[in-house]
N, C-alpha and C positions, 0 to 999 in steps of 0.2 A: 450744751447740746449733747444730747443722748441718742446714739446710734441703736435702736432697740429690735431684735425680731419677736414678734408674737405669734403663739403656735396656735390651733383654735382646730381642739381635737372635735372627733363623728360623734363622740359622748355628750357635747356641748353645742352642738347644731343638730341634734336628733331630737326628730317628732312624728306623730302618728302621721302627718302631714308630709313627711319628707326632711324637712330644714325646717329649724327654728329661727325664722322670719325677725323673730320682737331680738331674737338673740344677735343675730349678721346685723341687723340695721344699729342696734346700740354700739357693737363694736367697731362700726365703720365710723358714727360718730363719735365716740372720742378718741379713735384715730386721729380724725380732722382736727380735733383740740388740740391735741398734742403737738400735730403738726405746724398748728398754728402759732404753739408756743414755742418752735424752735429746735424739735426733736424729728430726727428721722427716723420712719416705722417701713418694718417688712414686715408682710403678712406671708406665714402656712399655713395650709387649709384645708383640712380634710374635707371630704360631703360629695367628689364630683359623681362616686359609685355611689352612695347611696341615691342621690336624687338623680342618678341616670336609671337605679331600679324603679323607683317611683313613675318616671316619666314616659319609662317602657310598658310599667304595670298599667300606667292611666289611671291611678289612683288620684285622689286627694283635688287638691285645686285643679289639678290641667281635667278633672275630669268634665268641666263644663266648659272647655276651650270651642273654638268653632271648628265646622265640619272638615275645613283643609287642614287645621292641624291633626285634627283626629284620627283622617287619611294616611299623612305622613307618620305617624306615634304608631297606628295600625301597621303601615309596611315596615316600619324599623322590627317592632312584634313578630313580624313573619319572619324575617331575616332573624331575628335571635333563637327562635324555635328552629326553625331550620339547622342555625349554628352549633347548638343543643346536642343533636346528632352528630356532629362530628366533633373536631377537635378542641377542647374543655377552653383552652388559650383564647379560643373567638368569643364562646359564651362569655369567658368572665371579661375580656374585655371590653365589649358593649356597653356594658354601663357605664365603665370610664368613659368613654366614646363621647357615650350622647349627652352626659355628664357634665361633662367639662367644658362645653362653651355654655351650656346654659345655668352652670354656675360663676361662670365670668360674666354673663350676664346682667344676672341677677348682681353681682359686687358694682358691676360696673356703674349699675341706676342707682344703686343704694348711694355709692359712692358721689356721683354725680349731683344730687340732689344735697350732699353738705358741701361740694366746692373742692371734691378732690379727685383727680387724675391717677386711671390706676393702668398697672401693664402686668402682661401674664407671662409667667416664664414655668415652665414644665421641664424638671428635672429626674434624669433616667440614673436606672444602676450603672450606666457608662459612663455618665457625668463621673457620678459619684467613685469610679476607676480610676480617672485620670487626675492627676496631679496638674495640669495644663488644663485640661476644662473648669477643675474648682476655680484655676484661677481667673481665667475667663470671667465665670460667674459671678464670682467676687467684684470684678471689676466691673461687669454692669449692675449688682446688686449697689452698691456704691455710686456709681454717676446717677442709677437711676435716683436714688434715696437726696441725692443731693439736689438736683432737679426739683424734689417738692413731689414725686410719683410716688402712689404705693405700690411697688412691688407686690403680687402675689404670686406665689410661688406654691406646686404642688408636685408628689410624688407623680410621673407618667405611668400610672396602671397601664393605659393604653397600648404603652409599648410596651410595657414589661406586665405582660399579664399573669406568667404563671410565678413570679417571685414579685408579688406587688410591694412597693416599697414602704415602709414603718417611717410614717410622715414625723417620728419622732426623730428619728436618726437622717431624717433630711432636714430637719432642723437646725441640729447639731450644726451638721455643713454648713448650712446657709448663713449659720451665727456667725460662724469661726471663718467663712470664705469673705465673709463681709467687712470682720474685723468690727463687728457689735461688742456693745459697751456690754448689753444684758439679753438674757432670753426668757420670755414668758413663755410658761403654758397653762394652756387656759383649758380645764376637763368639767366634770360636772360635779368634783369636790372642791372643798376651799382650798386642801391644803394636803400632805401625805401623815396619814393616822398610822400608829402602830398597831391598834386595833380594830376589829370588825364593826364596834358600835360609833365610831367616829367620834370619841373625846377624847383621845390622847394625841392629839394634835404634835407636828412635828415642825418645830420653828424653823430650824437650824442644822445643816449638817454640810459637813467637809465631803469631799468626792469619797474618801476611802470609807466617809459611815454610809453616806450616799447608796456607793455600789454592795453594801455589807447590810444595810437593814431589811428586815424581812416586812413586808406590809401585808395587811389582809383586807384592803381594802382599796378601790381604786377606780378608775377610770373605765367603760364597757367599751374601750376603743378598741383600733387594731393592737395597741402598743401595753395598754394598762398602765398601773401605777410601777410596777418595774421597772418598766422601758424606760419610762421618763424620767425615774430617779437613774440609771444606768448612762441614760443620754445626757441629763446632768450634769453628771460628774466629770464624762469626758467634756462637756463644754467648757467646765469650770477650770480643768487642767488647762484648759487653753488659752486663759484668761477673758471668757464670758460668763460672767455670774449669770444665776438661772431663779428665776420665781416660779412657783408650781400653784397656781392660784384658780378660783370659779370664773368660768367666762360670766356667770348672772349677778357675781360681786358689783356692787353699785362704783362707778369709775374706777374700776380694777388696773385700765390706763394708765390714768392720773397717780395712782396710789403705787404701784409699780416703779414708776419714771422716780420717787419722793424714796432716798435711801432711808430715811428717818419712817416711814409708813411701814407698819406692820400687817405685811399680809403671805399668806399662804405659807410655803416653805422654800425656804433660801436656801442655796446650794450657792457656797465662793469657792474661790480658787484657794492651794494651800499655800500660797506665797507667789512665787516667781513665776510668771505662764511657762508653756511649753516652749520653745524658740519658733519664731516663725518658717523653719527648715522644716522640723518635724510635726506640723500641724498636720500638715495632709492625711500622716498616718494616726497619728493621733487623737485627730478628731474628726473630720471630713469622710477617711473612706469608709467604704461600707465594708463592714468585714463579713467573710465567708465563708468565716466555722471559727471555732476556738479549739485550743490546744491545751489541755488541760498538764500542770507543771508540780514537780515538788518542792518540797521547801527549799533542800538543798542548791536547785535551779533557780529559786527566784532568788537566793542567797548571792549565788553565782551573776546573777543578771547586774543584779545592784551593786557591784562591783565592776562593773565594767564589761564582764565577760559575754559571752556568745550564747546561744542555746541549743546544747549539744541533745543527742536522741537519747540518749540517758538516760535526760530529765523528764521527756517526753512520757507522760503515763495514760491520756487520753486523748482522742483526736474524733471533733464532734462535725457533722458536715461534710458536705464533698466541694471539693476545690484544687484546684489547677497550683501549678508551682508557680510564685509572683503572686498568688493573691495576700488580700491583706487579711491575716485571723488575729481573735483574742489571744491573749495568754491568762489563764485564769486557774486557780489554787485547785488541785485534787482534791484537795480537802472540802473546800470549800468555794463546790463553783461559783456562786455569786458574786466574789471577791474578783475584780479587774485586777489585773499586775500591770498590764502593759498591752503593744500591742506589736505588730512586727510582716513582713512580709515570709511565707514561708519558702522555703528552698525547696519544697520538694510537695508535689501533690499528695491528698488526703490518704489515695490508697498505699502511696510508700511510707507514708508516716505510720501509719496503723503497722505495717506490716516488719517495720523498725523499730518503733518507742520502746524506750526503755530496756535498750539492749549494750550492751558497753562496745566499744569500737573493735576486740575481736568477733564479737557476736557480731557485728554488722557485718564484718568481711563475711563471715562464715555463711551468713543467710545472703549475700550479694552473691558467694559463688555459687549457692545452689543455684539460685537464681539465673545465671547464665547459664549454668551446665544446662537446666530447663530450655534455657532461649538458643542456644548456639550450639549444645554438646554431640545434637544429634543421637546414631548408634552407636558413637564412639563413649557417649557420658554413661552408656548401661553397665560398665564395667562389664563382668563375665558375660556368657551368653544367657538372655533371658532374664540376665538381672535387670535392677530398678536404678533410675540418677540418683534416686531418695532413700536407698540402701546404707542407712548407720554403718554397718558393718563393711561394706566395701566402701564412701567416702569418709573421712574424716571431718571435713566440714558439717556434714550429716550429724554424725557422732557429738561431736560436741556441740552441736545446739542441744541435740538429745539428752544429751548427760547435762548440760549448763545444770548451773545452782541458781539461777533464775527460772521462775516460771514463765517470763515475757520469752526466753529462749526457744522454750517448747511448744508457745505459743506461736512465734515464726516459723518454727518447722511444720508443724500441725498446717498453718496456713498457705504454705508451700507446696505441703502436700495434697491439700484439695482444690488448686489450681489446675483450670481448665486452659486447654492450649493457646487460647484465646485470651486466656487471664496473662497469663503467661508473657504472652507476646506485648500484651498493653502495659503491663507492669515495665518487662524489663527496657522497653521503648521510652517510656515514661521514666526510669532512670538513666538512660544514656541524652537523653535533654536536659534532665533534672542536672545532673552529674559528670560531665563527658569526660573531665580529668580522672576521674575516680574508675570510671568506666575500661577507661583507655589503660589504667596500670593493671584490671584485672585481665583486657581480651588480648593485649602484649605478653604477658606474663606465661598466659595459660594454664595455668594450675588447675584452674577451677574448672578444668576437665578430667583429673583425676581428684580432685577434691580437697587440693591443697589453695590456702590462700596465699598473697603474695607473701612474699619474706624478706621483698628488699628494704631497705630503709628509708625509700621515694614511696613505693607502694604503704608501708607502715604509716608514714608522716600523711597522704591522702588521706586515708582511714580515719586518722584519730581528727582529721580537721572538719571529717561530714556535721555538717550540724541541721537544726530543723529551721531557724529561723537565719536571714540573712543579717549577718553585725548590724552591717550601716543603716541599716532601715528600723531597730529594734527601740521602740519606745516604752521604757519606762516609768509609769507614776509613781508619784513619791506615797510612801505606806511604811 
């Protein structure tokens, strides 16, 4: 028995019609084959916005529907013009809206008609948050599949309208929360080409060629042929091997579920999964930006160690402290390292990276002098808090032999009092220990930072990403 999830990308149910009809019905049946031979299947399922625009538009088949639904199709119409005018979040959610029961619908008759029982589960960016909901999830995606249900399962546009979800990366989840043998996905290629004319076909590839090959050719979905090799990989780390195959392949199913069957492109794991501790961040959550790292830091990682703001050389995204980001090569964003929770939000990271741990003190006590110093931080009268020449924390970002140095002062200095106040609120949450040896100390009102050897040892322990949470793939 094969635990299997099948993705079934907008590329591969797109038609001038809405949905590709001949496409959804073939794949429900041999669904039911499968099922029948003893495999449990979940289905992902892009389409509920696309045929919620169709069905707003009054295009295609519903255009010859009867007069009471035309009515109701007409007032929904009026209600999304309306929506139009105001806040973008109403417009785009609409289509999920009206979307999504009439694509359950639609699955459900398809479904019905070979003998199989389906249940909808709608999955948010919050799911996708918590550690405790994946599990959740898992655990009905599992009783349900055992029961003999198909699960289907889709990104909630509706609730999350203005960051709609990359039903690739909720696939990933669903594999890995399910504890799936394998993951299709099924686009409107057979397979992932290195080139544009599609004959250099890709059989075979490890997560780290995975996340590292450049493709030019791919999928018209939300995600493309990136995303899916990218989502992948991390499946693969987690021990769910991944097929990348044509939903219009004749028994794609069947040939799929048959390790011996050659089709599309295979993505395995590179030996031993992830531990089931570290999946959630590994594969399941949704990350929130990525952290771009260098070599020395990912040198550092792979040993054991932490990820200090050193290493830190770019920071992509906005995001709160605790969210989960990539870590991924300066050199080479495309390359996955890992992944990790961050200690501290996007705008102290930016306004940190790549500073050594006296630079960091030095730009933390501007930083206060700004938040707390008052007219006592102006030094003389009329002077500036951001005066080189009367602090010394000033000075030496100024002078640093780093450019990142002169880059936190510059950004220091065009801080609005507003900025200000959010930044350094956002480090005394972010930070409180670290916080608490600079506003005891007081220095960093004349522009000295600390000098004790409690103050010192805080400093040198700030890092960007939190230890315990920090996952590593092998590369």
């Amino acid at each position: 028995m094969t635990r299997q999830v099948i993705k079934l990308g907008s590329s591969s149910i797109a038609s001038r019609d809405g949905l590709a009809l001949d496409i959804i019905a073939g794949l429900v049946s041999q669904i039911a084959v499968a099922q029948r031979a003893g495999h449990e299947i979940i289905l992902v399922t892009s389409g509920a916005a696309r045929l919620g625009r169709r069905l707003l538009a009054f295009e295609g088949p519903t255009a010859g529907a009867a007069p009471a639904l035309q009515a109701l199709v007409g007032s929904v119409r009026s209600a999304l013009d309306a929506a139009s005018a105001g806040p973008g979040a109403v417009a785009t959610a609409m289509p999920a809206a009206v979307g999504q029961p009439a694509l359950m619908a639609l699955y459900r008759q398809l479904a019905a008609a070979v003998g199989v029982e389906v249940c909808q589960i709608l999955v948010s960016r919050s799911d996708l948050g918590s550690p405790r909901a994946m599990a959740d999830l898992g655990h009905l995606l599992r009783e349900s599949a055992r029961r003999g249900l198909l699960p289907i399962v889709n990104g909630n546009d509706a609730a999350n309208p203005l960051s709609a979800l990359d039903n690739d990366q909720v696939a990933v989840a669903v594999a890995v929360a399910a504890e799936a043998d394998r993951l299709l996905f099924l686009t409107d290629v057979r397979a992932a080409y290195r080139d544009s004319s599609l004959s250099e076909r890709i059989v075979r590839l490890t997560p780290d060629e995975a996340r590292a090959v450049r493709v030019t050719a791919g999928g018209t979905g939300r995600g493309g042929m990136g995303s899916k090799l990218g989502a992948a990989a991390r499946a693969a780390c987690c021990g769910v091997e991944c097929v990348i195959g044509s939903a219009t392949e004749p028994d794609v199913v069947a040939r799929s579920l048959n390790p011996r069957a050659r089709v599309g492109t295979v993505i395995r794991g590179p030996g031993a999964p992830l531990e089931p501790s570290r999946r959630w961040i590994g594969g399941m959550a949704y990350s929130a930006g990525s952290v771009h790292i260098n070599r020395e830091a990912e040198v550092s990682l792979r040993t054991g160690s932490t990820l200090f703001l050193s290493g830190v050389k770019r920071v992509d995204g906005e995001f709160t402290a605790g969210s989960v980001v990539e870590l991924v090569d300066v050199r080479h964003p495309q390359r996955l390292i890992g992944r990790g929770s961050v200690a501290m939000p996007a705008s102290l990271l930016r306004l940190l990276r790549a500073l050594s741990p006296h630079q960091v003190a030095c730009a933390i006590s501007v930083l206060l002098r700004l938040r707390y110093g008052g007219a006592a931080a102006a030094g003389e009268p009329g002077g500036s808090p951001l005066d080189p020449d009367a602090f010394k924390d000033c000075r030496e970002l100024a002078d640093g032999t780093s450019r990142a140095s002169r880059e936190a002062l510059a950004q220091l200095t065009s801080l609005s009092g507003d900025r200000v106040t959010d930044l350094a609120d956002a480090l005394l949450l972010a930070q409180p220990g670290l916080c608490t040896a600079f506003l005891l100390d007081r220095g960093f009102l004349h522009g000295q930072v600390p000098e004790g050897p409690a103050a010192r040892r805080v400093v040198r322990s700030v890092h960007a990403v939190h230890r315990e949470s920090l996952v590593v793939y092998p590369g």
